[in-house]
N, C-alpha and C positions, 0 to 999 in steps of 0.2 A: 420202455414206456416212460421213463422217469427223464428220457434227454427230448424226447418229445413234448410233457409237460412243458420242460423248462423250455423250449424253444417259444412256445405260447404264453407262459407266461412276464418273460420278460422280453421278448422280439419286442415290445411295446415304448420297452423302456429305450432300446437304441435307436429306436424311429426317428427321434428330433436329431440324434447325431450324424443319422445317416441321410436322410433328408435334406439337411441343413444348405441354403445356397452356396454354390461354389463357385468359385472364379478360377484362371487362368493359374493360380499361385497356387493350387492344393496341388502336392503330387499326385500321379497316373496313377498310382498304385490305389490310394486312399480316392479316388475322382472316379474313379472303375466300378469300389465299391459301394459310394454313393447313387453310381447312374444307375447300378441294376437291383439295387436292397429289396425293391417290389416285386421283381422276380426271382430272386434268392427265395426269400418268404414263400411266391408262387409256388415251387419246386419244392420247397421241402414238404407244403402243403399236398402235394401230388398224393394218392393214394398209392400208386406204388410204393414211391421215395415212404410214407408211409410203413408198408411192410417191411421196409430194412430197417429202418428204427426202431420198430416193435416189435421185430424179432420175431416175423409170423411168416414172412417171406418161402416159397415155396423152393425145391432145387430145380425144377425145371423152369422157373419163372427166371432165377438167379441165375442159371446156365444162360439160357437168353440176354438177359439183360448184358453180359460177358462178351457173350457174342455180338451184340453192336456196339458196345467199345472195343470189340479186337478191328472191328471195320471202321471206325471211325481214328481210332489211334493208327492203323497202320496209314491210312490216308495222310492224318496229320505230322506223321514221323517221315512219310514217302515225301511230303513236299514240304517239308521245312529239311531236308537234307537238300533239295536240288535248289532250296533259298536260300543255303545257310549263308552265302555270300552278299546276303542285300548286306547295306551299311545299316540299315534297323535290324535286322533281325540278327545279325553275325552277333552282337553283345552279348543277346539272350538264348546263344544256341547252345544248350548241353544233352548231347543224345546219351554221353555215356550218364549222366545221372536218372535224367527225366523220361529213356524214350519207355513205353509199357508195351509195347509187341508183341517182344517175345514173353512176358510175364505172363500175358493174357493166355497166350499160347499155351505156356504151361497148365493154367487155369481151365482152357477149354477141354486138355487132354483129357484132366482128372475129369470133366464133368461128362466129356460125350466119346473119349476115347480116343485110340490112333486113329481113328478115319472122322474126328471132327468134322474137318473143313467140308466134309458132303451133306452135313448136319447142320448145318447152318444156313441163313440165308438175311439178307439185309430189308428191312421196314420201310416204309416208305420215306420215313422219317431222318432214318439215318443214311438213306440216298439223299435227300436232300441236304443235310450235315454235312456227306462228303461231298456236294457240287458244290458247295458255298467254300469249300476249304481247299478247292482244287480252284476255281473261280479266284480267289482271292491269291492265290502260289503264283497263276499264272497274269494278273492284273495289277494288286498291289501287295507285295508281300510282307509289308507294313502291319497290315492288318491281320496277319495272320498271330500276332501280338497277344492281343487281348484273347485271341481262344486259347492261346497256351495257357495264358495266366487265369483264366477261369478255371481249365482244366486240372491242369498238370497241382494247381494250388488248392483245387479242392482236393483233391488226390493225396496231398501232403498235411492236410487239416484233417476234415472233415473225414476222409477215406480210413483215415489209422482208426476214428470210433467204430466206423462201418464192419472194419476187419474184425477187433474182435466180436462184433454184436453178428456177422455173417458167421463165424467160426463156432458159438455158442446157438446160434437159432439152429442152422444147418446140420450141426455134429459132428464137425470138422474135427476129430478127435488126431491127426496124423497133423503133423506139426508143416506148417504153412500150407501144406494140400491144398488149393480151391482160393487160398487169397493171397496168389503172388502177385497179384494187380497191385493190393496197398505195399507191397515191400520195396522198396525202395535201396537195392543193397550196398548203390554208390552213393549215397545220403548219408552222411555219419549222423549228423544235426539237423533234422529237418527246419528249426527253427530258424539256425545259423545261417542254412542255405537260402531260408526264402527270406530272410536279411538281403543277403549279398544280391539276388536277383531284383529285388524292388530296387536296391538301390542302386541298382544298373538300368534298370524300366524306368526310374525317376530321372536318371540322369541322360537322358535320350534327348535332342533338342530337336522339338515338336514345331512343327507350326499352328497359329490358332487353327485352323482347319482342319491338322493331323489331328489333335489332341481331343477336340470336339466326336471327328472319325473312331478315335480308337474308342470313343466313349460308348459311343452308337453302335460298332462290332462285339461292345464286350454285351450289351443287351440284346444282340442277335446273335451269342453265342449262346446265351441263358435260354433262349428261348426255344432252339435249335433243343437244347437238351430237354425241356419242357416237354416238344413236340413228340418225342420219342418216349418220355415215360407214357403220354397219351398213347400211344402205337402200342408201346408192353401189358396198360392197361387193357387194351380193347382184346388182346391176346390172353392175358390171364386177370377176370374180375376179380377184385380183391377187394381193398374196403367200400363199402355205400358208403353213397353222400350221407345219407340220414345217417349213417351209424358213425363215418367221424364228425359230422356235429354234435352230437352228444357229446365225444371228448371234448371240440371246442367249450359247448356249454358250461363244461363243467368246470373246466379250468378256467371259464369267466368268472365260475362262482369263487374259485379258491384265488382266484386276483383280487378279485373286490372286496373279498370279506374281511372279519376280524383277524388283527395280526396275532391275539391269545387266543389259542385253539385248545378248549376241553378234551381229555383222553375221548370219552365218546363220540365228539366232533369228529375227533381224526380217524378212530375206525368206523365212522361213518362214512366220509369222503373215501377212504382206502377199499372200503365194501364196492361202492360206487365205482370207482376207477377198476379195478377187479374185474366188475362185472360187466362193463362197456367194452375192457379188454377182451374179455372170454368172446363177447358176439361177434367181434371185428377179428379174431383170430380166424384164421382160416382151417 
């Protein structure tokens, strides 16, 4: 609940940084995350992406959602291996760190068993996911760029909160069981690593037209993932609109208000948050 708050109450605050006009001189890496901040935002906003925050998330909802990253990763590890020879893409090719395949693999076992793979089945969504990323292997494999670096880098941030908030909502009590997706075991340093990686993505020499492209694939990568929590929602309803406005609302009020907050102020607002949480629970 409380990384949720904080995404809303201060996403506000990096809006002017992320926004800000860019030109030709900002690195790819930092240019990337300027073009898609609206869709970052969009997505975290998702009522799905939702339940994994708030630790309400179901296991058969989370089993699924598993299973269209095992098909969208193996896509994406299937044809960045037959491109690792472009001269773009060979800089930033690391399957032994980055690829999730077989992690997922692992991950599907615990959820649905030895006979996963007849358990599963692909969304519409993440058919489309993989023809844009089979599309792209086989046209320009340039662009297959920016999906990694969406991906694979949310993976490495964003992915480590998710693991333990998945291992705590779920009951993961069996030490990494269900989230060898976030383990990374050839990562010593995650931070180190996605150093060295930007600074091999910055150091690409682009043409205005690439650099513009890569900008535009990394917002139809965002969107791509978008599209697919809408597919997981329509599969398993989880929060109403109505009931996360009311979170919104409310952390409008605790944005705006007085920065000295009375002991009964606070458990007044913490009753409140409580109890929006308890309805949106599943």
């Amino acid at each position: 609940m409380h990384i949720f708050i904080y995404i809303l109450v201060f996403s506000d605050l990096k809006k002017d940084k992320y926004l800000t006009k860019k030109d030709r001189s900002t690195p790819l890496d930092q240019a990337m995350l300027f073009a898609t901040f609206d869709l970052h935002r969009a997505v975290e906003n998702k009522p799905f992406v939702q339940t994994m925050i708030m630790k309400t998330i179901t296991r058969p909802a989370y089993a699924t959602y598993l299973s269209q990253l095992y098909f969208i990763y193996k896509a994406m590890e299937e044809v960045g291996e037959h491109c690792q020879n472009d001269p773009y893409v060979k800089p930033l090719y690391f399957p032994t760190e980055l690829n999730r395949e077989k992690a997922l693999i692992e991950d599907l076992v615990y959820f649905y068993g030895e006979k996963w793979e007849s358990k599963i089945k692909c969304t519409p969504a993440t058919i489309r996911y993989i023809d844009r990323i089979t599309y792209l292997g086989e046209s320009n494999p340039a662009m297959l760029i920016p999906h990694n670096f969406v991906r694979y880098f949310g993976d490495l941030s964003g992915g480590q909160v998710l693991k333990y908030k998945m291992r705590k909502s779920l009951k993961l009590n069996e030490e990494d069981k269900g989230v060898q997706f976030y383990i990374f075991e050839n990562v010593v340093d995650g931070n180190k690593f996605m150093q060295f990686y930007t600074n091999r993505l910055n150091a690409l020499e682009l043409s205005n037209a690439m650099y513009d492209e890569m900008l535009e694939e990394a917002r139809n990568a965002f969107q791509l993932n978008m599209d697919l929590f809408e597919d997981l929602e329509k599969l398993y309803p989880c929060i109403k609109n109505k009931q996360l406005e009311q979170v919104k609302k409310l952390v409008t009020v605790i944005r705006h208000s007085q920065k000295t907050w009375t002991i009964s102020a606070i458990l007044f607002v913490l009753a409140l948050i409580t109890k929006v949480y308890r309805d949106v629970s599943l």
